[in-house]
N, C-alpha and C positions, 0 to 999 in steps of 0.2 A: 504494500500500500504506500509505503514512504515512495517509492520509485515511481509509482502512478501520479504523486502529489509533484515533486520533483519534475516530473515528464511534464507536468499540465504548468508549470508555474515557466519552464524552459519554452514553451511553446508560446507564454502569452510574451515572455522575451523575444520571442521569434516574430512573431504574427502583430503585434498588436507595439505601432511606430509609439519611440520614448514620446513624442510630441503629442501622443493622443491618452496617456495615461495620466492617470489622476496625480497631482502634484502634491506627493506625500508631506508630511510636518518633519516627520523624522531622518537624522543625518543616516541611516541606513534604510533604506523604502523598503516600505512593508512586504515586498513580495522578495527582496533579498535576504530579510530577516526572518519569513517564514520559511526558504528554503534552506541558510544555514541552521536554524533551529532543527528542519525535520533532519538533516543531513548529518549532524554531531549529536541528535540525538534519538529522537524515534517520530514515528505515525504521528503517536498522538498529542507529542507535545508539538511538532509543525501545526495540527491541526488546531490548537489552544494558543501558540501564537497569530494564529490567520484569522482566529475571532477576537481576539485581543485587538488587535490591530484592527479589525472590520470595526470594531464596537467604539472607536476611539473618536471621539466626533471631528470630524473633517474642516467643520466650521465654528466660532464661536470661540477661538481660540485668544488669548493676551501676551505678551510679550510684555515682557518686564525685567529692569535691574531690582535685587532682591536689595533691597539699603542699608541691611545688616552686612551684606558682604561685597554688595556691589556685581555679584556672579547672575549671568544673565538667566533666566528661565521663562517657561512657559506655563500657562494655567493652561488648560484644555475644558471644553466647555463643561462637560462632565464633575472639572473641579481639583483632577488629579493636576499635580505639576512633574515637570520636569525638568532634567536640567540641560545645560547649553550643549554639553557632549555629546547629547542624544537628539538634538534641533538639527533641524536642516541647514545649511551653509547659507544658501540664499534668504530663510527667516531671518536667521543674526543680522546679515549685511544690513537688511529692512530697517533690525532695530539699530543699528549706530548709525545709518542716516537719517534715522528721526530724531535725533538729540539735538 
């Protein structure tokens, strides 16, 4: 089954132009972290990162310096945060041109 999930995540790689896919928040996109997950690990933890990730709201998102330490993060609409490690390159850029 990992091979199948693998095979289907290689294909939307193949098939489906960078230009037309959804522009993830995260410095690793969801469909790279669902397949190293399934790949160093098994089935069904790929399968619990690819709802992890599906369930993570797309929109509604904040960007913020934390003022206690000044380290960039993200709230996500959901509430959970994150931190800058784990943001996307192009988000960051966003927030230090709006200072």
């Amino acid at each position: 089954m990992a091979q199948l999930l693998m095979l289907a995540i290689r294909l939307y790689w193949v098939l489906v132009p960078a230009s037309k896919r959804g522009h993830c928040l995260f410095k690793v996109t969801c469909s790279q972290n669902v397949f190293q997950v399934t790949k160093k690990k098994e089935f069904s933890k790929g399968i619990s990162a690819l709802l992890e990730r599906y369930h993570s709201p797309r929109s509604g998102y904040h960007l913020f310096q934390d003022g206690t330490d000044e380290r960039k993060k993200m709230m996500l609409a959901n509430g959970g945060i994150i931190e800058a490690d784990l943001i996307a390159d192009r988000l960051l850029k966003h927030l230090n041109h709006t200072k």
